[in-house]
C-alpha positions as CSV (number, residue, x, y, z in Angstrom):
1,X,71.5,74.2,-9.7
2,X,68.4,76.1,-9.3
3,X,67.6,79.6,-10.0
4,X,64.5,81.1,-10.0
5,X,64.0,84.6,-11.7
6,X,63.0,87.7,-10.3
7,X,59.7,88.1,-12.2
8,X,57.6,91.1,-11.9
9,X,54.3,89.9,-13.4
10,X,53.0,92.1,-16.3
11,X,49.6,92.3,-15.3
12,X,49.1,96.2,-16.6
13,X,47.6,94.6,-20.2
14,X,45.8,91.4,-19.2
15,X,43.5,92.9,-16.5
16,X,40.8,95.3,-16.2
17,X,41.0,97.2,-12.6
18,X,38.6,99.8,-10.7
19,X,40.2,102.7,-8.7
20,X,43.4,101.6,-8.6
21,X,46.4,103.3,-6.2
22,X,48.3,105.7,-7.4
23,X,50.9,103.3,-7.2
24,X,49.7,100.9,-10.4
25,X,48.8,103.8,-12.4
26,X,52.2,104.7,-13.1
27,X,54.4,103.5,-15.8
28,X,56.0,100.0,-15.4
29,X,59.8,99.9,-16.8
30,X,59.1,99.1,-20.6
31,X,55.4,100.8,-20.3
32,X,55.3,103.9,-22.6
33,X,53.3,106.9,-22.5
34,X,51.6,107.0,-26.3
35,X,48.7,110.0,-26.0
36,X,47.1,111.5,-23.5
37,X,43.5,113.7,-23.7
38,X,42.5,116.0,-20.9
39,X,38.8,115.9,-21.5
40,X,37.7,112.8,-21.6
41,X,34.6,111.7,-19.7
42,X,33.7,108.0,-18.8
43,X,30.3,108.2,-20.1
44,X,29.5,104.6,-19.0
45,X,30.8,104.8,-15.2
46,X,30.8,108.4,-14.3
47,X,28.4,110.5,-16.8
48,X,28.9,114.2,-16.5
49,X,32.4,113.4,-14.8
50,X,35.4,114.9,-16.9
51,X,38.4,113.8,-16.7
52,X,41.8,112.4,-18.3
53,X,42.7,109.4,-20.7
54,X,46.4,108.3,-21.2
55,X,47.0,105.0,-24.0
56,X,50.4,103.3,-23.1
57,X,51.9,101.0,-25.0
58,X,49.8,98.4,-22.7
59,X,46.9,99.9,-21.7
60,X,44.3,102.5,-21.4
61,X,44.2,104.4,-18.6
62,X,41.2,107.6,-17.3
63,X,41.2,109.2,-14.2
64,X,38.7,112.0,-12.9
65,X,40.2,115.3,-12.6
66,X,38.7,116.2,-9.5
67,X,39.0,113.3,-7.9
68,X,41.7,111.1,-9.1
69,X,41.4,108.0,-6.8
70,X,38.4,107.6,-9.6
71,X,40.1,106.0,-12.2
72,X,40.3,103.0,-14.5
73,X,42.9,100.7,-16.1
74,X,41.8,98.6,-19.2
75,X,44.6,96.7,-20.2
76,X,44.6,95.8,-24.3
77,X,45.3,92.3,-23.9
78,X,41.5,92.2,-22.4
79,X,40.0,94.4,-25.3
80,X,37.1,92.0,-27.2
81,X,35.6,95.1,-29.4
82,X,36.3,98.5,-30.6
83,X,33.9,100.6,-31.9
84,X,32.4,104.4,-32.1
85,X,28.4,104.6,-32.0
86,X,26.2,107.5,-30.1
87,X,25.7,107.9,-26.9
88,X,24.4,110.1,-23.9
89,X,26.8,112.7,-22.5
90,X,26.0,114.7,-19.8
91,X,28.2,117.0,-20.6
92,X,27.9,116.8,-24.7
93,X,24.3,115.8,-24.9
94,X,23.9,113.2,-27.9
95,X,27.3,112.4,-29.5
96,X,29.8,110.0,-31.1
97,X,31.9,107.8,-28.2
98,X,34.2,105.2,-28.1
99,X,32.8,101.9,-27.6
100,X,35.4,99.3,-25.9
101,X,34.3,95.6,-24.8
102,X,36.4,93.8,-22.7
103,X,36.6,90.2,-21.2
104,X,38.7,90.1,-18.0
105,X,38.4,86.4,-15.4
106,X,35.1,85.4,-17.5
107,X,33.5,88.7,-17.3
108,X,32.5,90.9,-19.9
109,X,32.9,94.7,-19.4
110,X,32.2,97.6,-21.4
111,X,33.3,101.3,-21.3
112,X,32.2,104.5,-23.2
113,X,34.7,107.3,-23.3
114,X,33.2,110.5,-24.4
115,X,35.8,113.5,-25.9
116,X,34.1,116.9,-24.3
117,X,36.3,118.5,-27.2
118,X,34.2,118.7,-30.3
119,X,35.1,118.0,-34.3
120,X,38.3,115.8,-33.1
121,X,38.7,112.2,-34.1
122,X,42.1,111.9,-32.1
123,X,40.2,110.0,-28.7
124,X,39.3,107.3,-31.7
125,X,42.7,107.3,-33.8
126,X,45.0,106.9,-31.0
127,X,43.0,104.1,-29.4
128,X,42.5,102.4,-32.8
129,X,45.7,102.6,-33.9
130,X,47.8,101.4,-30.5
131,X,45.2,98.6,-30.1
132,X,46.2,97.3,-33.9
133,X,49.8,97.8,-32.8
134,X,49.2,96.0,-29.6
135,X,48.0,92.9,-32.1
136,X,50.6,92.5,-34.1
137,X,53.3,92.8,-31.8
138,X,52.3,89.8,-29.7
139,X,55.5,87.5,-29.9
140,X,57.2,90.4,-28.0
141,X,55.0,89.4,-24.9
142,X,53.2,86.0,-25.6
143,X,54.6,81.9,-25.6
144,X,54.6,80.5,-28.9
145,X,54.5,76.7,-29.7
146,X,54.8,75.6,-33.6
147,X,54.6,79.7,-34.6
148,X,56.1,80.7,-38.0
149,X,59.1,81.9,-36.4
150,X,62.2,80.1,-39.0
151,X,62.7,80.8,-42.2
152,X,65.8,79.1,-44.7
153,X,67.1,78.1,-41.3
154,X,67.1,81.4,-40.1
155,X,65.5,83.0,-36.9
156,X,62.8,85.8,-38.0
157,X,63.9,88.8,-36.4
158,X,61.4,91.1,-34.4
159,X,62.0,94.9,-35.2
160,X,63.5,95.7,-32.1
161,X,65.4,91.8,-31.8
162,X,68.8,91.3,-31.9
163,X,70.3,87.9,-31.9
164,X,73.1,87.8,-28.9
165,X,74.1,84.1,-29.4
166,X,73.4,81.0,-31.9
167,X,74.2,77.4,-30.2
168,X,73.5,74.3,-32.3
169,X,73.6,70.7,-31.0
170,X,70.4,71.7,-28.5
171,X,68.5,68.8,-27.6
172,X,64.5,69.5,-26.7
173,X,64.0,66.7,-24.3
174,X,60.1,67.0,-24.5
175,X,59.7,63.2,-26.4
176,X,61.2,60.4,-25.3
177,X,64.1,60.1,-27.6
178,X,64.4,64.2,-27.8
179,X,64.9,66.1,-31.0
180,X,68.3,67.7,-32.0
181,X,67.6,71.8,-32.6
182,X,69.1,75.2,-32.5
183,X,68.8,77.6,-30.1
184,X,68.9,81.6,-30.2
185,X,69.2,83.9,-27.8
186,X,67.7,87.5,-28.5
187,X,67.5,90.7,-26.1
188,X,63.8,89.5,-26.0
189,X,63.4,85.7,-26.0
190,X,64.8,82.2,-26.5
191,X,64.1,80.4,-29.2
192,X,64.2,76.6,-30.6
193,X,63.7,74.8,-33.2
194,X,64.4,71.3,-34.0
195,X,66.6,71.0,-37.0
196,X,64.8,68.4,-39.0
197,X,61.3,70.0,-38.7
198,X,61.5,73.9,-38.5
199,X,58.0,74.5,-37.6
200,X,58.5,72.3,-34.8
201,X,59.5,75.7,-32.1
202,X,59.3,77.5,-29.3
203,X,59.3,81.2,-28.3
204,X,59.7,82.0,-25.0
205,X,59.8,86.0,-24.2
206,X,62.1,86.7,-20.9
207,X,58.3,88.3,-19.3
208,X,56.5,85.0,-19.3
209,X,60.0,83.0,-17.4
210,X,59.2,81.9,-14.2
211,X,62.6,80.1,-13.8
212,X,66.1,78.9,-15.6
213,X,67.5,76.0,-13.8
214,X,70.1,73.1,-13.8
215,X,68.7,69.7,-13.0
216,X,69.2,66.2,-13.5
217,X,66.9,64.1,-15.9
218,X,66.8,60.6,-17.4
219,X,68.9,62.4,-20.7
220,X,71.7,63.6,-17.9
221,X,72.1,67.4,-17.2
222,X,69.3,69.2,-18.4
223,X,68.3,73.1,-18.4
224,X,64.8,73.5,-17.0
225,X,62.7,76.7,-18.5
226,X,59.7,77.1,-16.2
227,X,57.2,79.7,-17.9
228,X,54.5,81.7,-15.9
229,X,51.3,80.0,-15.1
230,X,49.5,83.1,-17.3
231,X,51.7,81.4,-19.9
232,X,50.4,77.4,-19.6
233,X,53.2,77.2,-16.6
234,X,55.2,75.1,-19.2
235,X,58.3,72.9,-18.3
236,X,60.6,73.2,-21.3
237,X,63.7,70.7,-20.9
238,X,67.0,71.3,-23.2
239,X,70.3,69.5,-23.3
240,X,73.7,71.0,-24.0
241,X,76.9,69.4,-24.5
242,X,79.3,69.8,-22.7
243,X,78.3,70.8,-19.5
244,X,80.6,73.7,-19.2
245,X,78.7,74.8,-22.4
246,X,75.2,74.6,-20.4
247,X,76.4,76.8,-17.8
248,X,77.2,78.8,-20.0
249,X,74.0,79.5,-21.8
250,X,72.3,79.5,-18.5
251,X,74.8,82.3,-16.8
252,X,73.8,84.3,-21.0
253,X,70.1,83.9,-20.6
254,X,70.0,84.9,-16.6
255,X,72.1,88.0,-17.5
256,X,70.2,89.0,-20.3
257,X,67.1,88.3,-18.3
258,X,68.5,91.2,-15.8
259,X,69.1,93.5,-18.6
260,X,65.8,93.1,-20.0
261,X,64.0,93.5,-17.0
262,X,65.4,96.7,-16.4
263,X,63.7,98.0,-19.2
264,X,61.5,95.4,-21.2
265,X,60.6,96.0,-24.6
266,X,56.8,95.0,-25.5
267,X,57.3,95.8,-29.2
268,X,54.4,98.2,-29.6
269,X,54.9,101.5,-31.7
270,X,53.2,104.4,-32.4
271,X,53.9,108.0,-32.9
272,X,51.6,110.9,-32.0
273,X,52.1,113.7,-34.4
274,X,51.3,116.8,-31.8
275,X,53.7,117.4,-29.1
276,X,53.0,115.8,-26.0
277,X,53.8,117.3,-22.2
278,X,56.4,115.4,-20.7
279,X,55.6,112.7,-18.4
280,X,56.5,114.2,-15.1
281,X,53.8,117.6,-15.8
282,X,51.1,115.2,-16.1
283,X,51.9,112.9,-12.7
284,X,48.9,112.6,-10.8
285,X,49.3,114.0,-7.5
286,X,47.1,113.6,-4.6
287,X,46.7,113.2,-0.9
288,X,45.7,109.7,1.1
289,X,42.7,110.6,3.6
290,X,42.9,109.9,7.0
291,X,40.2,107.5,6.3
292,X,39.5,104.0,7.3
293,X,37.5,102.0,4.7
294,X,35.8,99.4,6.9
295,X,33.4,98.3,3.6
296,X,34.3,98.3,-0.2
297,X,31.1,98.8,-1.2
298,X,32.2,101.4,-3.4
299,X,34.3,99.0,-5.3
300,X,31.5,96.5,-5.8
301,X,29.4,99.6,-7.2
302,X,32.3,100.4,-9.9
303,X,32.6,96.7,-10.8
304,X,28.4,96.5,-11.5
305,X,28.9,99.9,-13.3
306,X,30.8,98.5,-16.3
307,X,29.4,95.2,-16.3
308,X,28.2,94.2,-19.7
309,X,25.8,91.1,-19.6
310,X,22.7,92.8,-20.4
311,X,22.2,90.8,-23.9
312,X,21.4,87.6,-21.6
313,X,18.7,85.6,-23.1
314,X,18.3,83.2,-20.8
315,X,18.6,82.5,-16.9
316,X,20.9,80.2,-15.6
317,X,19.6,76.6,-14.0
318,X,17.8,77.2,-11.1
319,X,20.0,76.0,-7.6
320,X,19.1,75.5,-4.0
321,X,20.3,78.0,-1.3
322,X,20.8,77.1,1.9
323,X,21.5,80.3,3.1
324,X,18.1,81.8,1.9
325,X,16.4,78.5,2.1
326,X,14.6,78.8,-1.5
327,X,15.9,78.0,-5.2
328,X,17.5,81.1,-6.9
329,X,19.4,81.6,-10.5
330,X,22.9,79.8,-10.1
331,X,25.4,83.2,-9.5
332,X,27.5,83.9,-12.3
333,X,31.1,83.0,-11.5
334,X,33.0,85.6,-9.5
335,X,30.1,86.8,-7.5
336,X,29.1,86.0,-4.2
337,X,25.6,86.2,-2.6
338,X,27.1,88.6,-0.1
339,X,28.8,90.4,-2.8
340,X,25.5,91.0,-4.4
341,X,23.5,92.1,-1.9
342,X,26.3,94.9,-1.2
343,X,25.1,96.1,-4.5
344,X,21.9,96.5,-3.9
345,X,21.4,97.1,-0.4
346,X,21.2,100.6,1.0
């Protein structure tokens, strides 16, 4: 029997993204507006520009107000470095900003958020505070091999977890003679453990399953968990006896997949002490131009914007180019010669 899961990939806190559709900067099922600041200005990108800064429970997200299509989304799962130090406002002259350094497919990017409201340290707080959340709260989202996750024989319980089922008599078929464990199933994850060496586990969150199948192996009947490929793209093998027992668990975990999906819970929390619009007054609302983008040029600017190599100390090996018929510096990865010369060209 194979079954593979309906997975919407949670991308909204492992990427960094420039101007964005409207479409991605609202709130995925489980994402939860946090704070939100309405004059906030992207010092680094768009100096003299104000606009407005939402933290969700997954990301950080700043839009102009004049122009919304302008906007960013800096997941926290990307986030390197926090920290405040001055900087040049066009709008606030020399003051304190917000400092983030991310790392997002190799490349390092920095933002400075500016709050055009003076004497408030909430633009730093909030950030702060949902970032630490975001940390701690990691087994909600992430794979865990080996992770201190059993104690006296007992699963340890995330806040928000609640143990649906406990089957013994598991066997983890990942060695050649398999290893007899326990499994629990939570309205998060699955778990396993073997029962002769706790801290031999896994944790697998319902957000990082790519599948849940039925399939013969050289143990007999076997269920197949297939992680994401954002989560190693491992191929977890269990064996349950008898085999009405293993369709059983399978038909559990699918269904509680389905009810989790519907409205994932990412563990992070943090409450804002002053009242917050509701979420439908602050939708961004605008209009699609009757306009045909024939060159993203504009989108290569945005990437160069925040781009934060500029402690290099040394150039990279020199390469031949056919194209230009000369030795250049070897292009950092995720650039193309083309791309580059979009940047610079007039």
């Amino acid at each position: 029997m194979d079954s593979s899961l309906e997975t919407d990939r949670l991308w909204e806190d492992r990427d960094v993204r420039f101007d964005v559709p409207l479409s991605q900067m609202k709130m995925r099922p489980g994402e939860r507006l946090i704070d939100h600041l309405d004059s906030i200005e992207d010092t680094k990108g768009n100096n003299g520009e104000r606009g407005r800064l939402m933290v969700t429970n997954l990301r950080i997200i700043w839009h102009s107000k004049t122009l919304p299509r302008i906007n960013l989304s800096v997941g926290f799962n990307s986030v390197i470095n926090i920290s405040t130090r001055s900087a040049e406002s066009k709008l606030r002259g020399s003051t304190e900003a917000l400092y983030i350094l991310t790392r997002c497919n190799n490349t390092r990017f920095e933002f400075i958020f500016t709050n055009l409201v003076p004497d408030t340290p909430r633009l730093f707080t909030s950030v702060l505070a949902v970032q630490r959340a975001y940390e701690t709260t990691k087994m909600y989202r992430d794979l865990k091999l080996r992770g201190a996750l059993i104690a006296n024989k007992t699963l340890r319980l995330l806040p928000l977890e609640e143990v649906y089922d406990k089957v013994n008599g598991v066997w983890n078929l990942s060695s050649d003679q398999g290893n007899l464990g326990t499994f629990y199933i939570t309205n998060v994850r699955l778990v396993w453990h073997a029962e002769i060496n706790e801290t031999f586990n896994v944790s697998i969150p319902y957000i990082q399953m790519r599948a849940v199948k039925i399939r013969d192996s050289k143990f007999g009947t076997a269920l197949v968990v297939e992680s994401l490929k954002n989560a190693g793209g491992y191929v977890l093998g269990f064996r349950i006896d008898p085999v009405e027992k293993l369709n059983e668990v399978m038909k559990e975990i699918h269904s509680l997949y389905r009810v989790y999906s519907a409205n994932p819970i990412f563990g992070v929390q943090y409450q804002v002490e002053d009242r917050m619009e509701p979420l439908d007054e602050m939708t961004i609302q605008y209009e699609e131009d009757d306009i045909e983008i024939t060159n993203d040029n504009a989108g290569s600017d945005a990437f160069v914007a925040y781009y934060a190599d500029s402690n290099k100390e040394t150039d990279s090996e020199p390469v031949f180019c056919e194209k230009l018929g000369l030795a250049i510096e070897g292009i950092k990865e995720g650039f193309t010669l083309e791309s580059l010369w979009e940047v610079t060209g007039i």
